[in-house]
C-alpha positions in Angstrom: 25.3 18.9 -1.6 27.8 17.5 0.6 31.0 19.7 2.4 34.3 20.5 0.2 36.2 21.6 3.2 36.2 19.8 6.4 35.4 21.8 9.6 38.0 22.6 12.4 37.9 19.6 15.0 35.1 17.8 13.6 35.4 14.3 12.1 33.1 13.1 9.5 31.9 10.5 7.3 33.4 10.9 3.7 31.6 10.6 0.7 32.4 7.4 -1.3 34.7 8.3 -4.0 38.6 6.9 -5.8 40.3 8.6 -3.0 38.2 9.1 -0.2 40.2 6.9 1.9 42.9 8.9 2.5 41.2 12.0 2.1 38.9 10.7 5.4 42.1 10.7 7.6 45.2 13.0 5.8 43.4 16.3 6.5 43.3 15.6 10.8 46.9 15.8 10.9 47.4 18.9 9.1 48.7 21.0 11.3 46.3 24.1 11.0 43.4 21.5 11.8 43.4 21.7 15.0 45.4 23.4 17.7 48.0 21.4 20.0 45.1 18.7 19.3 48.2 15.6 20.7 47.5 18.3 24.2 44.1 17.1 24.1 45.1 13.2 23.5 47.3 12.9 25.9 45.3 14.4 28.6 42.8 11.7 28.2 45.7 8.6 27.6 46.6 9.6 31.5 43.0 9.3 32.9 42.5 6.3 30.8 46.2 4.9 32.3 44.6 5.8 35.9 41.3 4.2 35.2 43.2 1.1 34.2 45.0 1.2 37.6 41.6 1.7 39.4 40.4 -1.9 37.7 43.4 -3.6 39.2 41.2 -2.8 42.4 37.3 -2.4 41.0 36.8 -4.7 37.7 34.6 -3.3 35.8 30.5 -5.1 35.7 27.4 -4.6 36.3 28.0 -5.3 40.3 30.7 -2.6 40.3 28.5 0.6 38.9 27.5 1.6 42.4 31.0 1.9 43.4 32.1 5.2 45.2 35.8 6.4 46.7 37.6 9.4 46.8 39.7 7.9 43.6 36.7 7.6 41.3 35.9 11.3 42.5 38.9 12.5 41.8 38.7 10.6 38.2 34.9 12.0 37.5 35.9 15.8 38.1 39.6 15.2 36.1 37.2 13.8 33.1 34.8 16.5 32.7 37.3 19.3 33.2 38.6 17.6 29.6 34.9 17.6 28.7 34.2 21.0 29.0 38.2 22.1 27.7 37.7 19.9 24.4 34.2 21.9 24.0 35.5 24.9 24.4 38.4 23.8 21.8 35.8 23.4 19.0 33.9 26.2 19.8 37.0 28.4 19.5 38.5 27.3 16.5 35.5 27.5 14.4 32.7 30.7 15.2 30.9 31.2 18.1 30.6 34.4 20.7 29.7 33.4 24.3 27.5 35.6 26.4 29.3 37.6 29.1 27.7 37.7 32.6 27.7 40.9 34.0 32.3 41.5 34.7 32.4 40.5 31.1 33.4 37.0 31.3 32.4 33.9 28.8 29.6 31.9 30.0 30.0 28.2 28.9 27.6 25.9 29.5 26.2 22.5 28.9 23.0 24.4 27.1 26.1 25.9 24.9 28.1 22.5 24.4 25.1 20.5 23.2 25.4 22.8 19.8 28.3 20.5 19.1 26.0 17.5 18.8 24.5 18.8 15.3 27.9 18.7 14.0 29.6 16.1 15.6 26.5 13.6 16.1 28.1 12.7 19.8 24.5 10.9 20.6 25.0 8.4 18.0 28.4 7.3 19.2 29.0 3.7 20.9 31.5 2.5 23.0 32.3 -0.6 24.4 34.9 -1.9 27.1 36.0 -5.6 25.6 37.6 -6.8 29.5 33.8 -5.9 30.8 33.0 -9.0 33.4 29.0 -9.7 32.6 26.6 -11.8 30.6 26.2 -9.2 28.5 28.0 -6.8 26.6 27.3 -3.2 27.8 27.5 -0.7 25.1 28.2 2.9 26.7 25.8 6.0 24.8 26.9 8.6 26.5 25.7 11.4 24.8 22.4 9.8 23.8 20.6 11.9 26.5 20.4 14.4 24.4 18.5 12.8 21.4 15.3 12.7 24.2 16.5 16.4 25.6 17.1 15.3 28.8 20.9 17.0 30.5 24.2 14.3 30.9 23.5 12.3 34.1 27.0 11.9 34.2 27.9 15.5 34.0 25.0 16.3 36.4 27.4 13.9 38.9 30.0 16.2 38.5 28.4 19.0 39.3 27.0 18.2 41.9 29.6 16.5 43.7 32.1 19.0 42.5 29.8 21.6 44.5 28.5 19.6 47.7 30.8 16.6 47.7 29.6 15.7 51.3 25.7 16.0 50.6 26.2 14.3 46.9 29.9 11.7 47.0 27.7 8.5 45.9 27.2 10.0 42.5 30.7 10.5 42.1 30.2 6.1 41.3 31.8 3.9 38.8 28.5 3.9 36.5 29.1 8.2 36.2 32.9 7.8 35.8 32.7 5.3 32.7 30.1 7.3 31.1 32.1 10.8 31.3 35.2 8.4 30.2 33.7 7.4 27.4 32.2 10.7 26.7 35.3 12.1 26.7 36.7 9.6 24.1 33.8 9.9 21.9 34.1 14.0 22.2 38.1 13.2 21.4 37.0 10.6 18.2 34.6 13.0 17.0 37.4 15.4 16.2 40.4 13.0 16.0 38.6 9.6 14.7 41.4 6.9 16.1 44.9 9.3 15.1 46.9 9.6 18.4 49.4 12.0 16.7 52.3 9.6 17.9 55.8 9.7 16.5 56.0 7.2 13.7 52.0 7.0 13.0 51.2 7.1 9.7 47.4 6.8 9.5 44.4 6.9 10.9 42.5 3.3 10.5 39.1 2.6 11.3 38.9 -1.1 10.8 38.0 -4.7 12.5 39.4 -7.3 14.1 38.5 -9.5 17.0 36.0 -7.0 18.3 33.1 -6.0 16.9 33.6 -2.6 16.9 37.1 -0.5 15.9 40.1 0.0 18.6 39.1 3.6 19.9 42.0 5.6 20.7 44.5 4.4 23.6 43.1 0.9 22.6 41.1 0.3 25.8 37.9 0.5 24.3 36.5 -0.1 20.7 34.1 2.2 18.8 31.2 2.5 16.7 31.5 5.9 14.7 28.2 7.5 13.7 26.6 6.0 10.2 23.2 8.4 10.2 25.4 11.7 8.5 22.9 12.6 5.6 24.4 13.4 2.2 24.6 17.0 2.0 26.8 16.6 5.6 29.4 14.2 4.6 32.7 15.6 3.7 33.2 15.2 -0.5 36.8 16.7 -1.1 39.9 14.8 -2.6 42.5 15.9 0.5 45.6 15.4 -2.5 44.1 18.4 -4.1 42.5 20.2 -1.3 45.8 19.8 0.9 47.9 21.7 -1.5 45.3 25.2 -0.6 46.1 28.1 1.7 42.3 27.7 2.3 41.7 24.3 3.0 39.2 24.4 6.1 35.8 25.7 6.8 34.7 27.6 10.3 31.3 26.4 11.8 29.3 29.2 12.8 27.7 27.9 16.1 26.3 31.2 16.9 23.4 30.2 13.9 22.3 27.3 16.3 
């Protein structure tokens, strides 16, 4: 049986019906959704406006992954602070209770974030980067790790050059920043799809142009969004009905993972 309520912060494939196209996109910009979700947006349009700077200088290829400076550190730890904030977002909004460590403080972890995957399917997303200089087009996975239970390399970067930059700066490279980059905007499209929450924007599109794959949001890369959501996890609700509810949204309860 598929869902008749979407989930806080979690996009999903809709089940095929007479008015399932605008029922896959109206009920993201209600505003009980999500909270402050443009917050979370805009946070990312600035690191992707910096990263844009940083390819005036470094242009992105296969010869430039290795790259390391103090800028691509900075970018790498500005990223996954976003990461782990837009985790924590979805984890809040919907059920889940955090272990405390022993002052009574939440313990979040990347053990803790990977519960997201079963309901956001962040390992199937694809990403390219259309002004990529190679032979061949490079398609960013960056959650697909996880499907072989191995941890982020990307996010073991961080950590370990956010905690012994001097013994561990190479990993803070280009290769580590583009992958938590496009982490980020998958984490962002698998609550958000492509709605920026703009003044003036009507809809949310997912469609194709010149590029193979749909404009992501800020339009610097393009995006493959999931296609292996079984039946009975699709979303089957007409939003023009549903809308209209004072109880028009379901909690996840991540604690059951």
């Amino acid at each position: 049986m598929s869902l008749s309520k979407p989930f806080h912060r979690n996009w999903r494939a809709m089940k095929p019906s007479s008015n399932s196209g605008y029922s896959s996109w109206a009920y993201i910009i209600d505003r009980s959704y999500a909270h402050l979700p443009a917050h979370y947006v805009r946070a990312y349009q600035m690191i992707q406006a910096d990263l844009q700077v940083l390819f005036e200088y470094v242009e992105p290829s296969p010869e430039s992954l290795p790259t390391f400076s103090y800028r691509i550190h900075e970018l790498l730890m500005r990223t996954c602070i976003e990461v782990e904030a837009n985790f924590k977002a979805i984890l809040s909004e919907n059920l889940y209770t955090p272990p405390k460590d022993s002052g009574g403080k939440p313990q979040y972890d990347m053990r803790v974030y990977k519960k997201i995957d079963v309901t956001h399917h962040l390992s199937s997303y694809e990403l390219q980067l259309p002004i990529w200089n190679g032979s061949e087009k490079h398609v960013f996975r960056p959650f697909e790790e996880w499907k072989t239970g191995k941890g982020l390399s990307w996010y073991k970067a961080y950590n370990a050059s956010k905690h012994d930059r001097h013994q561990t700066f190479k990993q803070a490279n280009m290769k580590h920043l583009l992958d938590a980059v496009t982490g980020l905007l998958a984490l962002l499209s698998s609550q958000f799809g492509t709605e920026t929450f703009e003044v003036g924007e009507k809809s949310l599109a997912i469609g194709y142009g010149y590029h193979e794959m749909a404009a992501a949001i800020g339009s610097l890369f393009t995006i493959q969004f999931p296609d292996d959501w079984p039946e009975h996890e699709k979303y089957d609700f007409d939003w023009s009905i549903l809308g209209k509810q004072a109880e028009r949204f379901s909690k996840f309860d991540y604690n059951a993972i």
